[in-house]
N, C-alpha and C positions, 0 to 999 in steps of 0.2 A: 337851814330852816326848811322845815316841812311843811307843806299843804294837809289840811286834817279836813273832816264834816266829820261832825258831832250830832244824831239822832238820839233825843230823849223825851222819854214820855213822865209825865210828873201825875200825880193822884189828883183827878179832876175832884174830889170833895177837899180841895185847897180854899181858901179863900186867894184872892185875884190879889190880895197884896201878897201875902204868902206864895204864891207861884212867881211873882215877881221878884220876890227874895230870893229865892232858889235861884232864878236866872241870874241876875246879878252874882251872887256867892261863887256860881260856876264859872260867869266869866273872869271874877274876880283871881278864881285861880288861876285860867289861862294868862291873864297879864302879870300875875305877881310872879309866874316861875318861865319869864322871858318872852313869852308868847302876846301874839296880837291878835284882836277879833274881830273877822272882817267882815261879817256880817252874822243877825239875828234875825229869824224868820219865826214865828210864831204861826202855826199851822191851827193852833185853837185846839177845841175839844171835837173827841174825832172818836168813832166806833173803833174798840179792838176785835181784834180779830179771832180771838177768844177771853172766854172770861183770863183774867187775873190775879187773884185774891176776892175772888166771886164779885170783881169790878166790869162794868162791860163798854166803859169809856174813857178815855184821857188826855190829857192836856201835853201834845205833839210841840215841841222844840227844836229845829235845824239852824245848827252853829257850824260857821264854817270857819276857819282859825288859823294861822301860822306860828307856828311852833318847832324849838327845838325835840329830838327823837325821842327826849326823855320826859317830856309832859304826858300823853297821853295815858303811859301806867302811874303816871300821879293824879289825875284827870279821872282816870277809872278809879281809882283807891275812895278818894273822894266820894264819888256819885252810891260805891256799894255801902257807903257808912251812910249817907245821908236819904232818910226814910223815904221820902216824898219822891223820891227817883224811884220808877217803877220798872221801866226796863231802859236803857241806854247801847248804842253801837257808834264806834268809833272808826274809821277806817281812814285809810290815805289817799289824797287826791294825785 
């Protein structure tokens, strides 16, 4: 099992249960495909660094995660199908 952090930014014109869903669905995946989520840190709505989709702010998520090596290109498959993820990075702790 792996150490992960998970950075993702979600379309701040979500409604607050809707960003809510998104978290939950992502962590959902981490546990259903072996993985545990050790922490959720909610950064809030935060200035990007340039626009996005002519968007100039978003709703900042850090998940940190333990995981087999095979989760995170299921983890990422996920996030590029699912609209309201605007940018995500993954890396290894």
């Amino acid at each position: 099992m792996n150490s992960y952090e998970l950075l993702y930014i979600l379309n701040n014109e979500l409604a607050d249960e809707a960003k809510e869903a998104v978290i939950e669905k992502l962590n959902a995946v981490v546990t259903a495909n072996g993985g545990t989520v050790d922490n959720v840190d909610k950064w809030g709505t935060r200035r990007l660094a340039y626009p996005i989709n002519y968007k100039n702010e978003g709703y900042y998520v850090l998940v940190n995660f333990t995981a087999p090596a095979t989760l995170p290109d299921e983890l990422e498959r996920v996030m590029r199908i699912t609209d309201a993820v605007v940018r995500f990075m993954i890396v290894k702790r």
